[in-house]
Backbone as CSV, one residue per row, in Angstrom:
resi,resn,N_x,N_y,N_z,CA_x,CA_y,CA_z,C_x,C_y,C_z
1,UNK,46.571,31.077,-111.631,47.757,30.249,-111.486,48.311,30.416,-110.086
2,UNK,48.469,29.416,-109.181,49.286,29.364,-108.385,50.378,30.010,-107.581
3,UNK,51.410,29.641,-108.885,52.576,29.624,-108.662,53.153,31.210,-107.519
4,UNK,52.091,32.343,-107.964,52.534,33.442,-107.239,52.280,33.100,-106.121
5,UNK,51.657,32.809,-105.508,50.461,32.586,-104.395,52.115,31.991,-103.357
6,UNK,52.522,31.395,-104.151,53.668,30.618,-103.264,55.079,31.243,-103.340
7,UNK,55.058,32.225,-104.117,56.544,33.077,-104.250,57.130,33.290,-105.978
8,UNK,56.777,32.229,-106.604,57.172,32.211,-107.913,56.450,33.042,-109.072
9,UNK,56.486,32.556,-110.146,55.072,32.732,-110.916,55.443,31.724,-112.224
10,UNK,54.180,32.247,-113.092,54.659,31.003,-114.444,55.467,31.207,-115.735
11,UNK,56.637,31.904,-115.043,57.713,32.315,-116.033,57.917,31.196,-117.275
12,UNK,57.767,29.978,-117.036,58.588,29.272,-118.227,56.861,29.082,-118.839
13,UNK,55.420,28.709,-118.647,54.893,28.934,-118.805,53.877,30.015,-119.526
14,UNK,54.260,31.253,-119.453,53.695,32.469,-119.850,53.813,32.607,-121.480
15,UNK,54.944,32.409,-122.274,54.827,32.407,-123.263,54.378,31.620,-124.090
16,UNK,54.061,30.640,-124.050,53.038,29.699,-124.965,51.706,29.959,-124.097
17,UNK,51.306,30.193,-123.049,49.831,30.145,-122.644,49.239,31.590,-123.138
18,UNK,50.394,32.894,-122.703,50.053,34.265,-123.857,49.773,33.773,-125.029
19,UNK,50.436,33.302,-125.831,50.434,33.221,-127.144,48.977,32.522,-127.625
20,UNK,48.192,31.530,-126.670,47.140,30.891,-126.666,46.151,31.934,-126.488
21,UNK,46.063,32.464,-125.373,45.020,32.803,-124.486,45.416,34.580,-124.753
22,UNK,46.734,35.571,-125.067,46.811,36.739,-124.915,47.288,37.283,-123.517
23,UNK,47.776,38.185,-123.549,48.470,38.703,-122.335,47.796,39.300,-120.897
24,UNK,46.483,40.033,-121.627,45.492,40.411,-120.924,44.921,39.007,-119.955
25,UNK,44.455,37.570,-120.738,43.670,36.601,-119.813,44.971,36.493,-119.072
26,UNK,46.015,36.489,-119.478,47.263,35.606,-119.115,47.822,36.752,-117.747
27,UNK,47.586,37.793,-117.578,47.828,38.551,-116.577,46.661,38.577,-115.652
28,UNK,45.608,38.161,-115.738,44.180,38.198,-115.390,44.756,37.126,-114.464
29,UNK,44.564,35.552,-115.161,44.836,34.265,-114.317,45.974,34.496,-113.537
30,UNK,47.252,34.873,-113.656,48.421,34.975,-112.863,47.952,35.374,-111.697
31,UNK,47.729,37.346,-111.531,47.263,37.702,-110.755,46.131,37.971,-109.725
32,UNK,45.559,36.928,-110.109,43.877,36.102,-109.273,44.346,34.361,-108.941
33,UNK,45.740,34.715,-108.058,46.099,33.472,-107.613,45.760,32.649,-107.192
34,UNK,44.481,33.523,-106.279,43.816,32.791,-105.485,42.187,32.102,-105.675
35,UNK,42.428,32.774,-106.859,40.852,32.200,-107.092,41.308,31.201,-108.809
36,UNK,40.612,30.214,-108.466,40.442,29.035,-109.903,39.742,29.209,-110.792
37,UNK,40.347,29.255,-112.118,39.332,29.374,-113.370,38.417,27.972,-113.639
38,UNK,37.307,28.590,-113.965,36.193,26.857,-114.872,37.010,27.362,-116.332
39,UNK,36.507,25.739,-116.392,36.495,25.446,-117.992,36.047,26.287,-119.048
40,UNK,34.753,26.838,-118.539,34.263,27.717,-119.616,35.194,29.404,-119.542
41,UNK,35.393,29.216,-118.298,36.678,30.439,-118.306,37.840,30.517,-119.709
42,UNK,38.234,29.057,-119.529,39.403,29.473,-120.160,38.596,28.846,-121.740
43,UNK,37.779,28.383,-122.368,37.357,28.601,-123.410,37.092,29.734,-124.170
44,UNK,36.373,30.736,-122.898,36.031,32.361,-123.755,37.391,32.911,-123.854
45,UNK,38.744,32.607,-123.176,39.774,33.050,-123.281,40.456,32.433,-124.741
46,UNK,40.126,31.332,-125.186,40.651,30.975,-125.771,41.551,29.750,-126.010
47,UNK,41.683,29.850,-124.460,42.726,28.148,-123.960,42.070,26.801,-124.535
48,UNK,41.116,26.507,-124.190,39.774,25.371,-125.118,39.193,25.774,-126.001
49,UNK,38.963,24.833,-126.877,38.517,25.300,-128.008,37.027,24.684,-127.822
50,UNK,36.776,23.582,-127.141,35.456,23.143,-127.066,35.699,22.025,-125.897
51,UNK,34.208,22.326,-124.773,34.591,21.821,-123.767,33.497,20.823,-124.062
52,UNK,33.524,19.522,-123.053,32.693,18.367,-123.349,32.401,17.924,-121.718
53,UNK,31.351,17.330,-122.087,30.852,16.987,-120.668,30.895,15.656,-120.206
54,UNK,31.358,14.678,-120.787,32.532,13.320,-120.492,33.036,13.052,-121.227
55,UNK,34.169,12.431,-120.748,35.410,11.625,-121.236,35.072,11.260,-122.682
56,UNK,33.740,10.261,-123.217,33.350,9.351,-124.020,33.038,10.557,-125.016
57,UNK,32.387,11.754,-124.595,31.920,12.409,-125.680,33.532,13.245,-126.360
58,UNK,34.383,13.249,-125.435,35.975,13.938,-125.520,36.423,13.378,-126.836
59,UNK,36.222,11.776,-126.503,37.408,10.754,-127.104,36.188,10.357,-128.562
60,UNK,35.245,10.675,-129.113,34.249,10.923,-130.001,34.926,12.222,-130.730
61,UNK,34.735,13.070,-130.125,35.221,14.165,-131.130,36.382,14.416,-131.595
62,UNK,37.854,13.648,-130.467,39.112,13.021,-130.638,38.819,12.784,-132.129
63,UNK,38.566,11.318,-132.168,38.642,10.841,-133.318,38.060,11.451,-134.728
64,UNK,36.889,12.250,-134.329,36.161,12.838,-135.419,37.176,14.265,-136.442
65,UNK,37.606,14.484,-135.281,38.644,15.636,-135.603,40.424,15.008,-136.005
66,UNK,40.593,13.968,-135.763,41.724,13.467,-136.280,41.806,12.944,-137.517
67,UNK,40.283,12.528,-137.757,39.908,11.572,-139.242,40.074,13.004,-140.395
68,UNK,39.208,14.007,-139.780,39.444,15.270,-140.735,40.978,15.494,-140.794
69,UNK,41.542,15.752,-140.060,43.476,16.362,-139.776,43.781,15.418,-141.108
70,UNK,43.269,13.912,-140.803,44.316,12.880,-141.649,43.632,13.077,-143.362
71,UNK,42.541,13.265,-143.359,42.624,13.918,-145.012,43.015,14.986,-146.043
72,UNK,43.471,15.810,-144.617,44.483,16.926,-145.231,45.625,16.985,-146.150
73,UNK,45.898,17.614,-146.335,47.299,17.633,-147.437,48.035,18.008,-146.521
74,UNK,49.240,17.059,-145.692,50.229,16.882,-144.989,51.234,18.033,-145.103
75,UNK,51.718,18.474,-146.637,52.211,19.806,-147.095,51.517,20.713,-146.426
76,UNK,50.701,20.713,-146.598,49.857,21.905,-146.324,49.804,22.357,-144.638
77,UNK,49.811,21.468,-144.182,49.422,21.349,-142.831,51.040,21.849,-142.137
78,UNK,51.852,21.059,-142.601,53.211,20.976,-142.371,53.339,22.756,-142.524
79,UNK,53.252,23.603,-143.154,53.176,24.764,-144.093,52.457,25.512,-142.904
80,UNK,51.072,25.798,-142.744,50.449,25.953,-141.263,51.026,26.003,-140.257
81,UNK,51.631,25.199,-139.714,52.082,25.039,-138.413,53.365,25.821,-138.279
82,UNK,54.088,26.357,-139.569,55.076,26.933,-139.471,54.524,27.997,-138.760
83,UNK,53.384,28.493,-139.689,52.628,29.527,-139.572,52.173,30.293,-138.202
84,UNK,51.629,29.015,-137.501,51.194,29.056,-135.984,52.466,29.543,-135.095
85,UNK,53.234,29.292,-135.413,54.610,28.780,-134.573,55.478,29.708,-134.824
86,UNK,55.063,31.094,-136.002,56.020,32.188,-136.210,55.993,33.162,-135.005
87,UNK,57.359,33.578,-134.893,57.338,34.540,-133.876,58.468,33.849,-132.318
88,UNK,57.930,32.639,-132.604,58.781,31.265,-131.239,60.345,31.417,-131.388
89,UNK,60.665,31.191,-132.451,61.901,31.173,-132.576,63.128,31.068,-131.125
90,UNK,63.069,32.141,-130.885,63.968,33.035,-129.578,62.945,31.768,-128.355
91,UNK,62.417,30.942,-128.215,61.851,30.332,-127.073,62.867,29.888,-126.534
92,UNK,63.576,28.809,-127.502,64.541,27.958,-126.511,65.566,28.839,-125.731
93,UNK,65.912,29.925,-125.854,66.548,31.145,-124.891,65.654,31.245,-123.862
94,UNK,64.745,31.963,-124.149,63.828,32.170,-123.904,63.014,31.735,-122.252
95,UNK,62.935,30.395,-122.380,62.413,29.743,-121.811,63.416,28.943,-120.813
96,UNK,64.695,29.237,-121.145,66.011,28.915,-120.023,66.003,29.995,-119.533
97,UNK,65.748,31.184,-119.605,65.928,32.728,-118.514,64.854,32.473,-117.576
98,UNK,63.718,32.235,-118.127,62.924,32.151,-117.368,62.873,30.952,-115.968
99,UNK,63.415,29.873,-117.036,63.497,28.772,-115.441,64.424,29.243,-114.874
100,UNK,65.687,30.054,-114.883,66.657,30.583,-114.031,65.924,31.671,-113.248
101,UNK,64.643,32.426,-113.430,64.257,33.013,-112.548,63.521,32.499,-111.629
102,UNK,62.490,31.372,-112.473,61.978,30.602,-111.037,62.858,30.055,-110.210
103,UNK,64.373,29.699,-110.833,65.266,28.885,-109.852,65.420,30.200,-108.843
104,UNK,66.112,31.383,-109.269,66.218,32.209,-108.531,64.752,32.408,-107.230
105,UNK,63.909,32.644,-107.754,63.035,32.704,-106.475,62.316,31.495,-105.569
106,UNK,62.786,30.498,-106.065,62.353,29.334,-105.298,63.374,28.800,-104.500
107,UNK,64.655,29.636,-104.341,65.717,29.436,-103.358,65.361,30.869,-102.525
108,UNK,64.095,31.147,-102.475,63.834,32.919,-101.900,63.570,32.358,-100.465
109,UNK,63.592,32.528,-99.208,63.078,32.927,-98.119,61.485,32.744,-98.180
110,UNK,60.961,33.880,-98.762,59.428,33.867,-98.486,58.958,32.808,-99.896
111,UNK,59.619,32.040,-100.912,58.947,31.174,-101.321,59.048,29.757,-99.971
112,UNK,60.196,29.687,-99.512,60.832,28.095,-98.532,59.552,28.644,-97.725
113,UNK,59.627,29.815,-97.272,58.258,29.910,-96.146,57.095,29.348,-96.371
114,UNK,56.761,29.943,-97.718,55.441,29.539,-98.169,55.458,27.600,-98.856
115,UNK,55.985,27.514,-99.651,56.242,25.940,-99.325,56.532,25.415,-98.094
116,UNK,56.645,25.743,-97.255,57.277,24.748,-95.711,55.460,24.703,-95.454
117,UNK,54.791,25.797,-95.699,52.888,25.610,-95.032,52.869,24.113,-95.333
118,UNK,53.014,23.903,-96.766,52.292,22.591,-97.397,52.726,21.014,-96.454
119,UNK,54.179,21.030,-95.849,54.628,20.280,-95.076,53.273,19.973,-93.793
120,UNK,52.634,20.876,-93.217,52.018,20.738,-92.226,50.951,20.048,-92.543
């Protein structure tokens, strides 16, 4: 991720991509700012669940996997997702501290420095 590379980091970000991927990939990508993950990177992490090699074969399995979702028992599913989603609660706090810290460091000196490069 970026965002350090330039002064910040991915504070409002970090907690749903942990929660995906774990703290370990999620401290891994942060702090290897400078180098870019592949696709298959973030699959063994966990971020993808299955990568495809065009668009057409994407929007194929789109549908193949939505036709299954829609024969589900909606209860059920509804019920699940609570499931997925336990633990979030505290986000919407959460996730306002955090953009107050990127606000805080993106009024920093050495972030304006490092954004002013991109101007050139």
């Amino acid at each position: 991720l970026s965002e350090l590379a330039i002064g910040i980091g991915p504070f409002v970000i970090e907690p749903v991509v942990s929660k995906k991927i774990g703290k370990t990939a999620m401290t891994e990508m942060t702090l290897a700012a400078h180098e870019w993950k592949t696709a298959d990177w973030a699959a063994t992490k966990g971020l993808y669940a299955n990568i495809f090699e065009t668009i057409e074969a994407l929007d194929v399995a789109i549908v193949d996997f939505t036709d299954k979702l829609s024969n589900y028992n909606p209860e059920a599913l509804l019920e699940m997702k609570k499931v997925f989603w336990e633990g979030t609660q505290h986000w919407d706090t959460l996730l306002l501290e955090r953009a107050a810290i990127t606000g805080k460091l993106v009024l920093s000196d050495f972030t304006k420095k490092a954004l002013s490069q991109f101007k050139k």
